[in-house]
Every structure is written in C-alpha cells, then in structure tokens.
Backbone atoms as SQL, in Angstrom:
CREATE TABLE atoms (id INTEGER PRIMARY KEY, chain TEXT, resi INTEGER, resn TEXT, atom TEXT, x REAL, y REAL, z REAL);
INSERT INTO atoms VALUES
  (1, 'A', 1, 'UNK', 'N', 0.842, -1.197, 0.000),
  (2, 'A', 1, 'UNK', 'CA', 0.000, 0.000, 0.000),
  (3, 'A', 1, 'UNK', 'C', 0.880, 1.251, 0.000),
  (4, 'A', 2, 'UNK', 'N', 0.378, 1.889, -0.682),
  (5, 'A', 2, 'UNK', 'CA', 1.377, 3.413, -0.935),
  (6, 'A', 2, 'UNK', 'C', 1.231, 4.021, 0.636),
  (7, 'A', 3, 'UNK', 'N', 2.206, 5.246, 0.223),
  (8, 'A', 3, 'UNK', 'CA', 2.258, 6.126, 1.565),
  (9, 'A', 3, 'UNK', 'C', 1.539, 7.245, 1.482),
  (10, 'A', 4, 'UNK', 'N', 0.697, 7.746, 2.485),
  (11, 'A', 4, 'UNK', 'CA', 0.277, 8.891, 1.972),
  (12, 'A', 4, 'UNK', 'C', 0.718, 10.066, 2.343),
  (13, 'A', 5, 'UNK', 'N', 0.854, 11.078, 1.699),
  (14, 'A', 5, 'UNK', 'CA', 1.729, 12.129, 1.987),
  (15, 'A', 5, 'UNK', 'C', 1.329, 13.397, 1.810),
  (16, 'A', 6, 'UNK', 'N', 0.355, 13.549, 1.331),
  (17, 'A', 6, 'UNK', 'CA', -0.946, 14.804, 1.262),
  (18, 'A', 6, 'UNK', 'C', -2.137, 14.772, 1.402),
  (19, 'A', 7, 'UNK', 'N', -2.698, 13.765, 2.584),
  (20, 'A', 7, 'UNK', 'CA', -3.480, 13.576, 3.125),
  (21, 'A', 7, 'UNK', 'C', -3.860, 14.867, 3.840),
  (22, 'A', 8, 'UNK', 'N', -5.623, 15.036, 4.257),
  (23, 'A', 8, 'UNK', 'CA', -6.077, 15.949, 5.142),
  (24, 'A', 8, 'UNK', 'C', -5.498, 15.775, 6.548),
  (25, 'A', 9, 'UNK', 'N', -5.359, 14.260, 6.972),
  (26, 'A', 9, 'UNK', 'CA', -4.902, 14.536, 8.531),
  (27, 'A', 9, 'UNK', 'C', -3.651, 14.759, 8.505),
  (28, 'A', 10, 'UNK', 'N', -2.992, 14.592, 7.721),
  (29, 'A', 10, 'UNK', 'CA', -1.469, 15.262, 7.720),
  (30, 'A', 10, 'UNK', 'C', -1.330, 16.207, 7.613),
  (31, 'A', 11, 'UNK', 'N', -1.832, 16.823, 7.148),
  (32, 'A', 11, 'UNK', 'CA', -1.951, 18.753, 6.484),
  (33, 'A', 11, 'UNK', 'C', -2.782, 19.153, 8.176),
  (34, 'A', 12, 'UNK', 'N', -3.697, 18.530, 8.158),
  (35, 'A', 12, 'UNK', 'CA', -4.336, 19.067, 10.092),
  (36, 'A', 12, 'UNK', 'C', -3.153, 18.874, 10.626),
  (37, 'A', 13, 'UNK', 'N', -2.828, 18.010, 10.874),
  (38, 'A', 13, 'UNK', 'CA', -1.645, 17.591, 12.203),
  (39, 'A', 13, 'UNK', 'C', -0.780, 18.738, 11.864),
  (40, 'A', 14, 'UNK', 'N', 0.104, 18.684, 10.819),
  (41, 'A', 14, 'UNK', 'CA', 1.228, 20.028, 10.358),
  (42, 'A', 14, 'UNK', 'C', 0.835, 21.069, 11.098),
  (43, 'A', 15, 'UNK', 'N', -0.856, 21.953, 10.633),
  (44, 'A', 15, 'UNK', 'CA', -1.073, 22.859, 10.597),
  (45, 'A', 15, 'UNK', 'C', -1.501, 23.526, 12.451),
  (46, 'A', 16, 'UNK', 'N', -1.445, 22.059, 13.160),
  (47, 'A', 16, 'UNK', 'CA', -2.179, 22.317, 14.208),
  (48, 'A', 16, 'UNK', 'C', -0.209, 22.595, 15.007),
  (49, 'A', 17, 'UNK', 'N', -0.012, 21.643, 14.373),
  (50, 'A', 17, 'UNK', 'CA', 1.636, 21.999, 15.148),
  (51, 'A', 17, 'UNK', 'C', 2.634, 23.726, 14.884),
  (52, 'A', 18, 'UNK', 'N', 2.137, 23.450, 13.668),
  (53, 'A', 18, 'UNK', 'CA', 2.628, 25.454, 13.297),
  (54, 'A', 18, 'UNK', 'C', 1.656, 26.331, 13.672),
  (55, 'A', 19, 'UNK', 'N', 0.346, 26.140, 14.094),
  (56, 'A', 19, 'UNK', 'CA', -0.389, 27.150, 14.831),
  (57, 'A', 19, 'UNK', 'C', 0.298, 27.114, 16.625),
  (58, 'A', 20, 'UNK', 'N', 0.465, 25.516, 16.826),
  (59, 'A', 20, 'UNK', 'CA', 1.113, 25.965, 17.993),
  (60, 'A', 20, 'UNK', 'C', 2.803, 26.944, 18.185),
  (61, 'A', 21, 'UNK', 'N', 3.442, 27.050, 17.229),
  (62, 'A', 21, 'UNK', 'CA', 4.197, 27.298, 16.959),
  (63, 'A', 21, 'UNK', 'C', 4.474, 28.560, 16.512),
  (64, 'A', 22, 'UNK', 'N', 3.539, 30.053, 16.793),
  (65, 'A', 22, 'UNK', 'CA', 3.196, 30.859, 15.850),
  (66, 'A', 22, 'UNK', 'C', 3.716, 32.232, 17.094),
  (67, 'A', 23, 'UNK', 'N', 4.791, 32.471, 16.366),
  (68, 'A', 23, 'UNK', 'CA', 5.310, 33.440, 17.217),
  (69, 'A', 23, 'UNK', 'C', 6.798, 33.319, 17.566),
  (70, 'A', 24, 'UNK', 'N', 7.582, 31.577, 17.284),
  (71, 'A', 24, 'UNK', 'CA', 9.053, 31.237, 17.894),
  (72, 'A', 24, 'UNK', 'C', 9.471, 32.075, 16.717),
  (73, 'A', 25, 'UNK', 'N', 10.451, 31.898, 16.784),
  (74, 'A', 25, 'UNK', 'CA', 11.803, 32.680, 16.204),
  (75, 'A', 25, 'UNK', 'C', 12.382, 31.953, 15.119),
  (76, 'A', 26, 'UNK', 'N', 12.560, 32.413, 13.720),
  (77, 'A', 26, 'UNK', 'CA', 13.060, 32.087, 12.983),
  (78, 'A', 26, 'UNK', 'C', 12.728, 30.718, 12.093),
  (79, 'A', 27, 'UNK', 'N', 13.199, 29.590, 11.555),
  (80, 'A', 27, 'UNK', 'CA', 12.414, 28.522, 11.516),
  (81, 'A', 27, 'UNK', 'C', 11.770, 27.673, 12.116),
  (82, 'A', 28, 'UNK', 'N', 11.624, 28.495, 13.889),
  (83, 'A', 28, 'UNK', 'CA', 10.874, 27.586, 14.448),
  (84, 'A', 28, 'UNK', 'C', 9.591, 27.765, 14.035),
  (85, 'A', 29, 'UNK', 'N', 8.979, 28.782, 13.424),
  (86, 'A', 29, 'UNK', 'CA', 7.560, 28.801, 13.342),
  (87, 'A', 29, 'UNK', 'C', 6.622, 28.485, 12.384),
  (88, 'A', 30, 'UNK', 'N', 7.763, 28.408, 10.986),
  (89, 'A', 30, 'UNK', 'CA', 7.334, 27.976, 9.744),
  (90, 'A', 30, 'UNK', 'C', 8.053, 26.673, 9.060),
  (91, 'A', 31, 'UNK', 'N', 8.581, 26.182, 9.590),
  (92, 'A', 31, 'UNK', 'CA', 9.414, 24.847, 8.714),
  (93, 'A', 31, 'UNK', 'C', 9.086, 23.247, 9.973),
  (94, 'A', 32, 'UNK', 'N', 8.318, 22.950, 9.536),
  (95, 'A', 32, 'UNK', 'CA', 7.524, 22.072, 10.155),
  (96, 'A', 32, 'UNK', 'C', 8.453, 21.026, 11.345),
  (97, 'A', 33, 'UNK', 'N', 9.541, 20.280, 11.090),
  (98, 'A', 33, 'UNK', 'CA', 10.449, 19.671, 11.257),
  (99, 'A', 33, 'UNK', 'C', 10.656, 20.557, 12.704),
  (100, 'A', 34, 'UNK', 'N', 11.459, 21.850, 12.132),
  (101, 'A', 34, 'UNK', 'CA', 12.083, 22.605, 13.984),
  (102, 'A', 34, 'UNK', 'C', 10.763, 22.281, 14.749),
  (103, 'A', 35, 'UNK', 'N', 9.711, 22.988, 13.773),
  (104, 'A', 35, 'UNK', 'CA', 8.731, 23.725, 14.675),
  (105, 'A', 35, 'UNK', 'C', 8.010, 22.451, 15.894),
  (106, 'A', 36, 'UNK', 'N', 8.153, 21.288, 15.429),
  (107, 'A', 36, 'UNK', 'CA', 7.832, 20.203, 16.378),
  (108, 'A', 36, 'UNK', 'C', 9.012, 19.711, 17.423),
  (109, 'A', 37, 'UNK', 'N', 10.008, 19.954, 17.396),
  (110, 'A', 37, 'UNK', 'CA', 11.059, 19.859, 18.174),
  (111, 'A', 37, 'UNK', 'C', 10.967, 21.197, 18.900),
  (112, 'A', 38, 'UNK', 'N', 10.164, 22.011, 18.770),
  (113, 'A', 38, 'UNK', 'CA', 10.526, 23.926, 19.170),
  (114, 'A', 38, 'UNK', 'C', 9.101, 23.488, 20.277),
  (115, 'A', 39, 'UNK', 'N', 7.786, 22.759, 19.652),
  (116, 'A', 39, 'UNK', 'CA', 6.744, 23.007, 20.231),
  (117, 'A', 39, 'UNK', 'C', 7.016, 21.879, 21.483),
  (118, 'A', 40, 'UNK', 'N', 7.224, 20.429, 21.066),
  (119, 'A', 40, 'UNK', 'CA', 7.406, 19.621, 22.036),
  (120, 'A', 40, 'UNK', 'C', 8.368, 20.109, 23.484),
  (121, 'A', 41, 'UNK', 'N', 9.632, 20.635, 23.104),
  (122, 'A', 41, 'UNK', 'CA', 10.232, 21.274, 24.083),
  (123, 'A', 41, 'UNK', 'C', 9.126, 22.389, 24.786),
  (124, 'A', 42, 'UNK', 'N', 8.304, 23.040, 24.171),
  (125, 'A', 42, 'UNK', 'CA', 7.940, 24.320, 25.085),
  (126, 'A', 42, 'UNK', 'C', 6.789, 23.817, 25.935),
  (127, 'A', 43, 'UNK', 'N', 6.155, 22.655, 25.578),
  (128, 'A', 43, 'UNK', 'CA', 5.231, 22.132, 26.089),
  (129, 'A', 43, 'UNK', 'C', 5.521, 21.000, 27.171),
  (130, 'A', 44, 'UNK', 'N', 6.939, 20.866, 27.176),
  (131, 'A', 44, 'UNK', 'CA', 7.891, 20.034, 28.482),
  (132, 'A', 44, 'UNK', 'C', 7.635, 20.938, 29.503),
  (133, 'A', 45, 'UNK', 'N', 8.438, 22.314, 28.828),
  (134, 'A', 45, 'UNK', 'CA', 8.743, 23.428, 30.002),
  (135, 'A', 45, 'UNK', 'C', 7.291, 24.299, 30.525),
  (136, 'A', 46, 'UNK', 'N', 6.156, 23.853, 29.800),
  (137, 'A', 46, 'UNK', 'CA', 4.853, 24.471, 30.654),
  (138, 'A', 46, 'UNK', 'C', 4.401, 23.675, 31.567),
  (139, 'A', 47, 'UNK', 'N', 4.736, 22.171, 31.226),
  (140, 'A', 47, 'UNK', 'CA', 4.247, 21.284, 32.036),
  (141, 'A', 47, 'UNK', 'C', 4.766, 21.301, 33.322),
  (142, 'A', 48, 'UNK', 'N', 5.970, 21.068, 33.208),
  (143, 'A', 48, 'UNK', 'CA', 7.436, 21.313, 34.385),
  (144, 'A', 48, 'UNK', 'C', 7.219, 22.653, 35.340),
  (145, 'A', 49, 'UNK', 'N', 7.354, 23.711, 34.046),
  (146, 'A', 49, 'UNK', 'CA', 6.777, 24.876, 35.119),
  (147, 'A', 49, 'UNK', 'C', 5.873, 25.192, 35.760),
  (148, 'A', 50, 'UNK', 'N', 4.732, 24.535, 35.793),
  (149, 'A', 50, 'UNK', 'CA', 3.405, 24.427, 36.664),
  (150, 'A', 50, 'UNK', 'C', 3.358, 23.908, 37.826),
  (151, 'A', 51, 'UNK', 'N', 4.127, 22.873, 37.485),
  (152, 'A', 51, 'UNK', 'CA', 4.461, 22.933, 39.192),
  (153, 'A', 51, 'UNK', 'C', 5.610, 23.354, 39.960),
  (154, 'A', 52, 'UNK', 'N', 6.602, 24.003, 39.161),
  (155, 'A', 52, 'UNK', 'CA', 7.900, 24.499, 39.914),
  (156, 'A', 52, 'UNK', 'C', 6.893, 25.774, 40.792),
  (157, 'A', 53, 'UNK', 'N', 6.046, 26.546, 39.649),
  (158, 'A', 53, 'UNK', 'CA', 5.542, 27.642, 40.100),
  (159, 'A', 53, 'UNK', 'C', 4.987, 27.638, 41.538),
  (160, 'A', 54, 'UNK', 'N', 4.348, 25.974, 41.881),
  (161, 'A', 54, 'UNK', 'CA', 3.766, 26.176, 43.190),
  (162, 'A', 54, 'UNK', 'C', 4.996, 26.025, 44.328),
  (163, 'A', 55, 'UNK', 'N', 5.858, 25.714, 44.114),
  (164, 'A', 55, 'UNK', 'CA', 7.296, 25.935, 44.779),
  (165, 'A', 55, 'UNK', 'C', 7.516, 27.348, 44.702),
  (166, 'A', 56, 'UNK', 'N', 8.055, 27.730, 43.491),
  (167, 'A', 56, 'UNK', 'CA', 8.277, 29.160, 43.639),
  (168, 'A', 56, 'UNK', 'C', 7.374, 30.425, 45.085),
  (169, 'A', 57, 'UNK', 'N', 6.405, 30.004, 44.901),
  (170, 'A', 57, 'UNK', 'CA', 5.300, 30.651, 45.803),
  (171, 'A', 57, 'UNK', 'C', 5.254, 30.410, 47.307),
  (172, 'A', 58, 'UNK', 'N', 5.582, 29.279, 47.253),
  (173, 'A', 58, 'UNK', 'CA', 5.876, 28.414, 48.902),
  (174, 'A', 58, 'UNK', 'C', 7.296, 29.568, 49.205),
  (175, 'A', 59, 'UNK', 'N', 8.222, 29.250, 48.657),
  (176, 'A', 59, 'UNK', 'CA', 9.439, 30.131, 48.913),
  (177, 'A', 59, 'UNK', 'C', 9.309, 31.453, 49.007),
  (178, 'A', 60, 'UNK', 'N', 8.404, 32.292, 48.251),
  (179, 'A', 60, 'UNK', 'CA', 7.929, 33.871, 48.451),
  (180, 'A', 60, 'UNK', 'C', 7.690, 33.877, 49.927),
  (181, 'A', 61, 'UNK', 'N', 6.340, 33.280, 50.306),
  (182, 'A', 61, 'UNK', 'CA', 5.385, 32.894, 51.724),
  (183, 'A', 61, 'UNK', 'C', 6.485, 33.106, 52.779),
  (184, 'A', 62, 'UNK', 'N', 7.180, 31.773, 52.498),
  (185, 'A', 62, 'UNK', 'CA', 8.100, 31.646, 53.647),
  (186, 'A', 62, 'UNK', 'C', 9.131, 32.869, 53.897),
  (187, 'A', 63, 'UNK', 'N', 9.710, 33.723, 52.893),
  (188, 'A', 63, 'UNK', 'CA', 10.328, 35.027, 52.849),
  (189, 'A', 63, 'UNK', 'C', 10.014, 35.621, 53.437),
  (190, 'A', 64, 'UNK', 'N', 8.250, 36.259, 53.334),
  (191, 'A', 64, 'UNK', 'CA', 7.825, 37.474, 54.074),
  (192, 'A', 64, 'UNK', 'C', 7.623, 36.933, 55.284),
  (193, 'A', 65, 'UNK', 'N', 7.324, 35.539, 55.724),
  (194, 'A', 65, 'UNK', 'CA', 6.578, 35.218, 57.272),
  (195, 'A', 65, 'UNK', 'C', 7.835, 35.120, 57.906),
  (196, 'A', 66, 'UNK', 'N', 9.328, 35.102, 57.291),
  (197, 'A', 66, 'UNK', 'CA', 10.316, 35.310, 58.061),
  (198, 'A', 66, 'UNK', 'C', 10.593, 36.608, 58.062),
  (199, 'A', 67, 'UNK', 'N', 10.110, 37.997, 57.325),
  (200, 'A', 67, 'UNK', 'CA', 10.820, 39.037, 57.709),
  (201, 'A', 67, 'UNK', 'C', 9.580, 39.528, 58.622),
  (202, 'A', 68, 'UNK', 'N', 8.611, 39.270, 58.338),
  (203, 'A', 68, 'UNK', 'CA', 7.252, 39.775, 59.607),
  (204, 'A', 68, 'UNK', 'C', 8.250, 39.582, 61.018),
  (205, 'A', 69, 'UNK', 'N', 8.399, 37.736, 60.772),
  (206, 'A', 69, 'UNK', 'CA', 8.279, 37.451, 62.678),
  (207, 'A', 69, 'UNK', 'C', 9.477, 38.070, 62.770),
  (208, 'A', 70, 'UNK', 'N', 10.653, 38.155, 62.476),
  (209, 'A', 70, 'UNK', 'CA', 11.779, 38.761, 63.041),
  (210, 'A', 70, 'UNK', 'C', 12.220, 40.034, 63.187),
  (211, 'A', 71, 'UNK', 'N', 10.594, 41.102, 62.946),
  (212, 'A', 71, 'UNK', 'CA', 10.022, 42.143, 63.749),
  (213, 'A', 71, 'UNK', 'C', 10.234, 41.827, 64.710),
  (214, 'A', 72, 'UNK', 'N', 9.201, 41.240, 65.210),
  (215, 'A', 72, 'UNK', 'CA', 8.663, 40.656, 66.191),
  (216, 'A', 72, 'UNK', 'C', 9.917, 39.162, 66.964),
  (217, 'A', 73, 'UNK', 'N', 10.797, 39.641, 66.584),
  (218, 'A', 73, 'UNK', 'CA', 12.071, 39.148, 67.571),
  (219, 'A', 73, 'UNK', 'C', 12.227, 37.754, 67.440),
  (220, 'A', 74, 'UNK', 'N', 11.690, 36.735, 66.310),
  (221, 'A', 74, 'UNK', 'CA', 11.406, 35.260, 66.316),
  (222, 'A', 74, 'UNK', 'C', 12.054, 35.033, 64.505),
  (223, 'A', 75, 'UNK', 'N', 12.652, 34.215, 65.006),
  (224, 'A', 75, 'UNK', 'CA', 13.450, 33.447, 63.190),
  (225, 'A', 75, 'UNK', 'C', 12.268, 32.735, 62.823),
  (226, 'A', 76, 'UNK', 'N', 11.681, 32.425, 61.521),
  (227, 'A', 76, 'UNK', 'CA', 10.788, 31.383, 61.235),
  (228, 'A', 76, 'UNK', 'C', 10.987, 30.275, 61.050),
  (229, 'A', 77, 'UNK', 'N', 12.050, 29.704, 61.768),
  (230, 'A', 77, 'UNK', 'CA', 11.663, 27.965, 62.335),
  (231, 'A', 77, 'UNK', 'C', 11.720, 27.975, 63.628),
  (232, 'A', 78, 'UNK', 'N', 11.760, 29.281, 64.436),
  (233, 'A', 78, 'UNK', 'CA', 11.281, 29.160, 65.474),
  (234, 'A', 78, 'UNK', 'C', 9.783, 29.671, 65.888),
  (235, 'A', 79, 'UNK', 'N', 9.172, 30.383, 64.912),
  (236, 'A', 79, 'UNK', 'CA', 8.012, 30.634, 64.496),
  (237, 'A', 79, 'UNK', 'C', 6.967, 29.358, 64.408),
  (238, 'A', 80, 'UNK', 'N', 7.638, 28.600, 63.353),
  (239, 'A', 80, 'UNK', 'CA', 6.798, 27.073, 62.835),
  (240, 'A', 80, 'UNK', 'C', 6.919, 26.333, 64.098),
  (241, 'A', 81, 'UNK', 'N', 8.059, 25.940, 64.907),
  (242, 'A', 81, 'UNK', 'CA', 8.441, 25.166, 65.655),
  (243, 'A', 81, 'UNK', 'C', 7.217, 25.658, 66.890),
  (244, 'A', 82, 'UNK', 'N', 6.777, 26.893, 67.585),
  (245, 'A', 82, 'UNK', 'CA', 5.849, 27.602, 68.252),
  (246, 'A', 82, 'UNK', 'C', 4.695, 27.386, 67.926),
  (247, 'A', 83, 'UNK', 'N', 4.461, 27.302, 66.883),
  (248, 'A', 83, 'UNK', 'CA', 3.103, 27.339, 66.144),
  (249, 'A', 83, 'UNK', 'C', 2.304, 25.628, 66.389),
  (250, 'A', 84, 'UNK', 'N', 3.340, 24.899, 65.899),
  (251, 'A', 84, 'UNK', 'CA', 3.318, 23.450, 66.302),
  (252, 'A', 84, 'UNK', 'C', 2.879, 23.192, 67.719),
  (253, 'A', 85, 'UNK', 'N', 3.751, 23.670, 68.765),
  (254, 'A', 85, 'UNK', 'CA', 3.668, 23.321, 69.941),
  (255, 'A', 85, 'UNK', 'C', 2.227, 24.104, 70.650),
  (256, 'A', 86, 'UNK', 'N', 1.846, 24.792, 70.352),
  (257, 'A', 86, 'UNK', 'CA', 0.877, 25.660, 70.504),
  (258, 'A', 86, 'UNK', 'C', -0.856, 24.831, 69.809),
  (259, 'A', 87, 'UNK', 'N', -0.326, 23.941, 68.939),
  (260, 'A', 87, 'UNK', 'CA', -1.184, 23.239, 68.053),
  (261, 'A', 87, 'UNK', 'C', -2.094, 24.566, 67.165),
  (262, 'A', 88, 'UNK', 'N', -1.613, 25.634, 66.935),
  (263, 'A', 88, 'UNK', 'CA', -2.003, 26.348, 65.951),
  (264, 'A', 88, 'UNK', 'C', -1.835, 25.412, 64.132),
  (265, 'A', 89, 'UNK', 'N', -2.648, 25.161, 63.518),
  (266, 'A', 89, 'UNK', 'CA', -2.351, 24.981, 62.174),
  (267, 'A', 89, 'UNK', 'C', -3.004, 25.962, 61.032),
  (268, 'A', 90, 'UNK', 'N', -1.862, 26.650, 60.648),
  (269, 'A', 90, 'UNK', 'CA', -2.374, 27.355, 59.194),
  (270, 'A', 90, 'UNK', 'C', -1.094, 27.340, 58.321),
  (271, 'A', 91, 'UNK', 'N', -1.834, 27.380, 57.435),
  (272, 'A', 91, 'UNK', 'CA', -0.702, 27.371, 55.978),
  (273, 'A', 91, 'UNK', 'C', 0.003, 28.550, 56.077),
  (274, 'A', 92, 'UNK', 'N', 1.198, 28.596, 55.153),
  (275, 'A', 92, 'UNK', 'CA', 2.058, 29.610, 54.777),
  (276, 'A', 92, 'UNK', 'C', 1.326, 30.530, 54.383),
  (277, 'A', 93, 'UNK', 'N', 0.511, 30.536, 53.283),
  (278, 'A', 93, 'UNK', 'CA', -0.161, 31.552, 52.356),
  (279, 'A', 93, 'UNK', 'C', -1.158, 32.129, 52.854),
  (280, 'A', 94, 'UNK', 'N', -1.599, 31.603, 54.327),
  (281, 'A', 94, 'UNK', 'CA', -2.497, 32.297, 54.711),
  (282, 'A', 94, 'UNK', 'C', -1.831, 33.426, 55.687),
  (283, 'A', 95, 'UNK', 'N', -0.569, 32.371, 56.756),
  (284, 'A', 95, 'UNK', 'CA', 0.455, 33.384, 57.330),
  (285, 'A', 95, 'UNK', 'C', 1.157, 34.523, 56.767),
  (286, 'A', 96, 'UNK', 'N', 1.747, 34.461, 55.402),
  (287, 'A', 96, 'UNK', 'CA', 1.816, 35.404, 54.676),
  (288, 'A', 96, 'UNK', 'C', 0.952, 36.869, 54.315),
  (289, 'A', 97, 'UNK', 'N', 0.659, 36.055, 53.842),
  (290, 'A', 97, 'UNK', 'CA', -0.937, 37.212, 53.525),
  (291, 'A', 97, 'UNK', 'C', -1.621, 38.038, 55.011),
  (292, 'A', 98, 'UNK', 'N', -1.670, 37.186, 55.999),
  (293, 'A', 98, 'UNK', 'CA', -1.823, 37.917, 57.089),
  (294, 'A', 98, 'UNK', 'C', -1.209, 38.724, 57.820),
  (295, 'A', 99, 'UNK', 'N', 0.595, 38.132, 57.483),
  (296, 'A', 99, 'UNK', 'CA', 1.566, 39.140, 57.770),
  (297, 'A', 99, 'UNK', 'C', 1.532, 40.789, 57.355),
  (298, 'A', 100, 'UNK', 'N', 1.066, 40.224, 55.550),
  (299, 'A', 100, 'UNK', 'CA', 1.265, 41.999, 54.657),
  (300, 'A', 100, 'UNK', 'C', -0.139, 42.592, 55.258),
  (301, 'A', 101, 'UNK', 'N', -1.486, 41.789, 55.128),
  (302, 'A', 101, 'UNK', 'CA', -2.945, 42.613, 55.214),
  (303, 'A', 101, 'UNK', 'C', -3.200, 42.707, 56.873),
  (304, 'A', 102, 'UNK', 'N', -2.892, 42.016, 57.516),
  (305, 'A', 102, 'UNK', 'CA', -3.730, 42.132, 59.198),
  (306, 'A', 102, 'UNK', 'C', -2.419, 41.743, 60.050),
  (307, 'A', 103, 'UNK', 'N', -1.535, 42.736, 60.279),
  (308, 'A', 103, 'UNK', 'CA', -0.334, 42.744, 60.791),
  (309, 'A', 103, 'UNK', 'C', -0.571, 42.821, 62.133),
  (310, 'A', 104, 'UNK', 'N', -1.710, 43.352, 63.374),
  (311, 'A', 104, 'UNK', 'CA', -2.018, 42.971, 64.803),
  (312, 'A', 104, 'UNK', 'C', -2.739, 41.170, 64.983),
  (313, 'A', 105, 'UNK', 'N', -3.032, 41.140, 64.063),
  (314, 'A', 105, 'UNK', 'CA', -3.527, 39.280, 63.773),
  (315, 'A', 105, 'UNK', 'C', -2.447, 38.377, 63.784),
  (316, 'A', 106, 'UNK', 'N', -1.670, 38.568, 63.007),
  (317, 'A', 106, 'UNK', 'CA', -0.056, 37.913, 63.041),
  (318, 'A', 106, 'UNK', 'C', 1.198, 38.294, 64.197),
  (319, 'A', 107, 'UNK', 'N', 0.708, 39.805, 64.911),
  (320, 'A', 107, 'UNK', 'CA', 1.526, 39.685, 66.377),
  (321, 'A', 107, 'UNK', 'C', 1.044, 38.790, 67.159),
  (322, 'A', 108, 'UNK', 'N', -0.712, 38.470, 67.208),
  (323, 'A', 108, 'UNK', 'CA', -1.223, 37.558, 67.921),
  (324, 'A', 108, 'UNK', 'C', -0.837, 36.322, 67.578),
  (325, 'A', 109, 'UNK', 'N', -0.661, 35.716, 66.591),
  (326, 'A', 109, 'UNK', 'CA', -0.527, 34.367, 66.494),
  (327, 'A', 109, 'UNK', 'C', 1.707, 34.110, 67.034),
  (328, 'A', 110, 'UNK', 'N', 2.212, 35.104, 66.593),
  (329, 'A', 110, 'UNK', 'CA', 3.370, 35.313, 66.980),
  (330, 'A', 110, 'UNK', 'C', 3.163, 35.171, 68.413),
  (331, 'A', 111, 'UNK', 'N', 3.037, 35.804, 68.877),
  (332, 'A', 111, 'UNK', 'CA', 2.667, 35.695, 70.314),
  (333, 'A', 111, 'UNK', 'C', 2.470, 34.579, 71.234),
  (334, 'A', 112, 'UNK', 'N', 1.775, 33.548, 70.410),
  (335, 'A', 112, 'UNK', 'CA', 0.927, 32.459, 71.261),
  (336, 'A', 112, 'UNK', 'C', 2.186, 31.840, 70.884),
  (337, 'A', 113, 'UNK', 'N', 2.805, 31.398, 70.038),
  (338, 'A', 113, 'UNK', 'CA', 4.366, 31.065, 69.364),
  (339, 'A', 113, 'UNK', 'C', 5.460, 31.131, 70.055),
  (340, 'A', 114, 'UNK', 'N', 5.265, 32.193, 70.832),
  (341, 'A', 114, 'UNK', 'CA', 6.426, 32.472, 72.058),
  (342, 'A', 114, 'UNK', 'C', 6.116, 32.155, 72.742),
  (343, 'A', 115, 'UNK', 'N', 4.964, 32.022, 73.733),
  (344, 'A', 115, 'UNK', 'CA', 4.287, 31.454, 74.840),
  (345, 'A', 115, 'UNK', 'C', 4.477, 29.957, 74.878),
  (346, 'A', 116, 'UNK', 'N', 4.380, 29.459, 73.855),
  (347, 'A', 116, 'UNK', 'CA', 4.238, 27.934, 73.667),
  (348, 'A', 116, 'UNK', 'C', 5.662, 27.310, 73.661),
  (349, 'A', 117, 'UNK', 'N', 6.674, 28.370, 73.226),
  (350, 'A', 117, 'UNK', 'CA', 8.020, 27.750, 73.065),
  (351, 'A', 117, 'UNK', 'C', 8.642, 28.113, 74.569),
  (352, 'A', 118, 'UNK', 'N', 7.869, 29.356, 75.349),
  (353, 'A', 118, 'UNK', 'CA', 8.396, 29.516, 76.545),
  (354, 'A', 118, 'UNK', 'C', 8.167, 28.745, 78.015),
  (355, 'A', 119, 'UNK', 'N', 7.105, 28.214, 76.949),
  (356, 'A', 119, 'UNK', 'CA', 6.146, 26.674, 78.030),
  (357, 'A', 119, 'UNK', 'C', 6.909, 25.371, 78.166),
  (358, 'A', 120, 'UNK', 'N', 7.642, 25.205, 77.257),
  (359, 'A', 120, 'UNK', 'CA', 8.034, 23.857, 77.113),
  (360, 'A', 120, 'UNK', 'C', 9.213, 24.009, 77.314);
C-alpha cells in the first residue's frame, strides 16, 4: 500500500503543530520539522513549570513570614516550631498574607508562638 503524503490529517496535524508554533523565532515557526522539536520542548517546560511555580510561591510565603516574625524578635523555624507546639495549624499563604494585610492578627498568632516555646 502506498504512503500517503498529502493527506487531510497530515496537512491538520502540520497545521495544528505550526499554529502551535506561531510566534518562535526564525524557523521555528514555519518549517515544520524545527517547529515540532521547538513546540514539544515548550510544552515540556509548561508542564514542568506548573508545578515548579507552586514551589516558587511556597518560597515567596516563607520570605515574608520570616521578615514579619523577626520584627517581632522570632526566626521562622522558630516561628513554625511555636506554632506546632501551641497546636495552631495554618498554611504559609495564609500566614503570609496575614503578615502583609492584618499585621495585629499575626503579632497575635506570633505571640501564642512564644508562649508555647516559653512553656516547654
């Protein structure tokens, strides 16, 4: 059986790969060959980066909830370590966020943090 080589789903497939492709640089966007080696790679690095991103964000969190508490005279693993012993549980992103928006809310929870580490 012959090969087919100007078929409609071949001409779709091509066309769906150079639409993804519409904007790289140079022959990545028009010469079919790069442009699937150009698209497959960029579609590694969206995948990959989706979740680095929720890392990235964890590491922001933890930045500001360490420059808040060490206002407030406490390193943040001695912060977490307080918080624990205290049986307080909240996430970073909420500690964060409470640090920048409701900064007498986060002396309070700081607070109970020291109490709890000064208990034990």
């Amino acid at each position: 059986m012959s090969r087919a080589v100007d078929g409609s789903k071949r001409k779709n497939h091509r066309k769906k790969i150079l639409k993804q492709a519409k904007g790289f640089w140079g022959r990545r966007h028009s010469n079919y060959k790069t442009a699937k080696d150009a698209v497959t790679k960029s579609l590694f690095y969206a995948y990959r980066d989706r979740r680095d991103r929720k890392a990235d964000f964890r590491r922001l969190w933890i930045i500001r909830i360490n420059a808040a508490c060490r206002e407030e005279g406490l390193s943040y693993s001695r912060l977490v370590a307080g918080l624990d012993k205290a049986g307080i549980i909240i996430d970073r992103k909420a500690l964060a966020n409470m640090a920048i928006e409701d900064a007498p809310a986060f002396k309070a929870v700081v607070a109970k943090a020291k109490t709890a580490l000064g208990a034990s």
